[in-house]
C-alpha positions as CSV (number, residue, x, y, z in Angstrom):
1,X,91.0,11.0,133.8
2,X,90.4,14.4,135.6
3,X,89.3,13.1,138.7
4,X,92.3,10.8,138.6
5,X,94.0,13.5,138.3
6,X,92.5,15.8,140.4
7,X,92.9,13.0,143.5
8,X,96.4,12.3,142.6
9,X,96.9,16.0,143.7
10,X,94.7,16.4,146.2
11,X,95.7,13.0,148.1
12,X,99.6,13.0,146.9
13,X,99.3,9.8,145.6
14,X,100.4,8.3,142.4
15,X,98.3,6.7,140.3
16,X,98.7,4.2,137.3
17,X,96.9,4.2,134.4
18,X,97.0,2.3,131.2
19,X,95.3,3.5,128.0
20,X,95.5,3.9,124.7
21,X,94.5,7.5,124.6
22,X,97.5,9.1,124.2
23,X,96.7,12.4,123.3
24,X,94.6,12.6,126.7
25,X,97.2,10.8,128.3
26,X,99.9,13.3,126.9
27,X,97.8,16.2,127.9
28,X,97.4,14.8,131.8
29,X,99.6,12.0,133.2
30,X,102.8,13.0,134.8
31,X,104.8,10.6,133.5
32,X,104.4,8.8,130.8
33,X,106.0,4.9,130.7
34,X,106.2,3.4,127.2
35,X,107.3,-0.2,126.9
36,X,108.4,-2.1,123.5
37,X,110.8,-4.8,122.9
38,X,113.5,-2.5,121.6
39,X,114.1,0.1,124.0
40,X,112.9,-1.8,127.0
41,X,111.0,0.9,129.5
42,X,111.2,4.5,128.6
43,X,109.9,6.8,131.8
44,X,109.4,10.3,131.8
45,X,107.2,14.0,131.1
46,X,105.5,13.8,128.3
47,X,107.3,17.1,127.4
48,X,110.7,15.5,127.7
49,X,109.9,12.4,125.8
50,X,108.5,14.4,122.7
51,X,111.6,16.9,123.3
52,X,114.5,14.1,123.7
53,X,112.8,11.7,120.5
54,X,111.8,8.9,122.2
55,X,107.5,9.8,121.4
56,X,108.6,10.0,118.0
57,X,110.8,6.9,117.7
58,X,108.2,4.3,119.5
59,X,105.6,5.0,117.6
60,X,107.8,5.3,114.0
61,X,107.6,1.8,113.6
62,X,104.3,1.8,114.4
63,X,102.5,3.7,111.5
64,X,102.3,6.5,113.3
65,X,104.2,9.5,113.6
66,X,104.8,12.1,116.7
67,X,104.5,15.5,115.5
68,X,107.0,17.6,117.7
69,X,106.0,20.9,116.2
70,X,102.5,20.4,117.4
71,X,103.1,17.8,120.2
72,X,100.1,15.6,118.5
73,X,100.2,12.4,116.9
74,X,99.1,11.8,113.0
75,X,98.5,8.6,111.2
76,X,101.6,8.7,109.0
77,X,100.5,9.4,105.4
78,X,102.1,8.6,102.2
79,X,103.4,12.3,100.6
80,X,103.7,12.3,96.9
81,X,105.0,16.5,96.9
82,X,106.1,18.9,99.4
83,X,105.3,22.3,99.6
84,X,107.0,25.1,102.3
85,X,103.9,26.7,104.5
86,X,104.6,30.1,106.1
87,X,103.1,31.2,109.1
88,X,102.0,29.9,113.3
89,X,99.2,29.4,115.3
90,X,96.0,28.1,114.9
91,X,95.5,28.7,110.9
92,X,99.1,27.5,110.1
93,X,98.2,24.0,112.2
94,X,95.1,23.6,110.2
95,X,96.5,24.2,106.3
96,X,99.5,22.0,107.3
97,X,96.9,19.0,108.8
98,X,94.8,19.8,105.7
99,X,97.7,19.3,103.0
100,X,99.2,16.7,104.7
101,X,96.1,14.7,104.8
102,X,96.0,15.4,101.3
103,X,99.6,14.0,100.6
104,X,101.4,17.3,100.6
105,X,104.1,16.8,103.2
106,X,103.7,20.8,104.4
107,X,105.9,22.6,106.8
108,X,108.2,26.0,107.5
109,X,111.5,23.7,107.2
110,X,110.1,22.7,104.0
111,X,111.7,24.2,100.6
112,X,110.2,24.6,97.7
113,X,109.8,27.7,95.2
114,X,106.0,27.4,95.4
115,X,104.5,28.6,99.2
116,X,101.8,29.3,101.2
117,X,101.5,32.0,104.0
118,X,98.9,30.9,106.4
119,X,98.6,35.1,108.1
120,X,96.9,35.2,111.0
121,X,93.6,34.5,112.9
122,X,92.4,38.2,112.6
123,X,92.1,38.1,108.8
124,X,90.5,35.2,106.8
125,X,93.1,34.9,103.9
126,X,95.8,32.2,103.0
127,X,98.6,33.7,100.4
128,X,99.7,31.3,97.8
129,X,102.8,32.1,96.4
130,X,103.2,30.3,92.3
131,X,106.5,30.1,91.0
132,X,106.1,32.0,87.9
133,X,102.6,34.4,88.7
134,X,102.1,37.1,91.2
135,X,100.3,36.1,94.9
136,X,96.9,35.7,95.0
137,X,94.6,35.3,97.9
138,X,92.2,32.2,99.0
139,X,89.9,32.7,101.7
140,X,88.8,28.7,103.1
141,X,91.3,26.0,103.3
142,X,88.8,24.3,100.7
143,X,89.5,27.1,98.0
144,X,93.4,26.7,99.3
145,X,92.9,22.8,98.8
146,X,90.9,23.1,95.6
147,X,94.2,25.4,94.4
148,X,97.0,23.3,95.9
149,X,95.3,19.9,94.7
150,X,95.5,20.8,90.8
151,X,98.9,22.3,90.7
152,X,100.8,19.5,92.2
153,X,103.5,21.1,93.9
154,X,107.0,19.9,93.5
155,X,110.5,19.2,95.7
């Protein structure tokens, strides 16, 4: 897909590709053309179909979901809690894919009294916020699992 892509800018040509790669696809093509029965064609950046909704509806109905905060896709899992998650970067993106995985729909817009701050990359810690005990640190998304997993966090 690089040296398509590469020649498509060297020579000015376009070039069509179909795949089922879509997070390389999403990462190099241009455009992007989705076609379903519903919507009929759908053409456009990759950046403006995840902005405008239309990544994330075509592949709803599909078992999948679009993740606009991270611009990824995700097998859509079944959440039995939610719990609010604190934080950016590179930490924040792996606690969230982590709890979610595990069934705990996580997030920033998420509310609930129980939290999580994720911190930074230059420190190795996670704060968990209980509802009724002080903060207390983890240092591994394992120890923040193990934690999370036997609580059960709440709406």
């Amino acid at each position: 897909m690089q040296l398509l892509h590469r020649l498509s800018r060297e020579t000015g040509k376009t070039i069509f590709l179909s795949t089922h790669d879509l997070e390389l696809a999403l990462q190099i093509a241009d455009k992007i053309w989705m076609m379903d029965k519903t919507n009929g064609l759908t053409i456009g950046t990759p950046e403006d179909l995840s902005l405008n909704g239309s990544l994330s509806g075509f592949f709803a109905r599909k078992g999948i979901t679009f993740d606009r905060e991270t611009g990824l896709f995700r097998v859509e899992n079944v959440h039995t809690s939610e719990l609010r998650l604190v934080g950016h970067g590179q930490k924040y993106a792996m606690a969230r894919k982590a709890l979610q995985r595990n069934g705990i729909l996580a997030g920033r817009s998420v509310e609930s009294e129980f939290f999580i701050e994720t911190g930074d990359l230059k420190d190795t810690k996670y704060v968990v916020h209980p509802i009724d005990n002080e903060p207390f640190t983890v240092h591994s998304i394992e120890e923040l699992l193990n934690y999370v997993l036997q609580q059960k966090p709440n709406h």
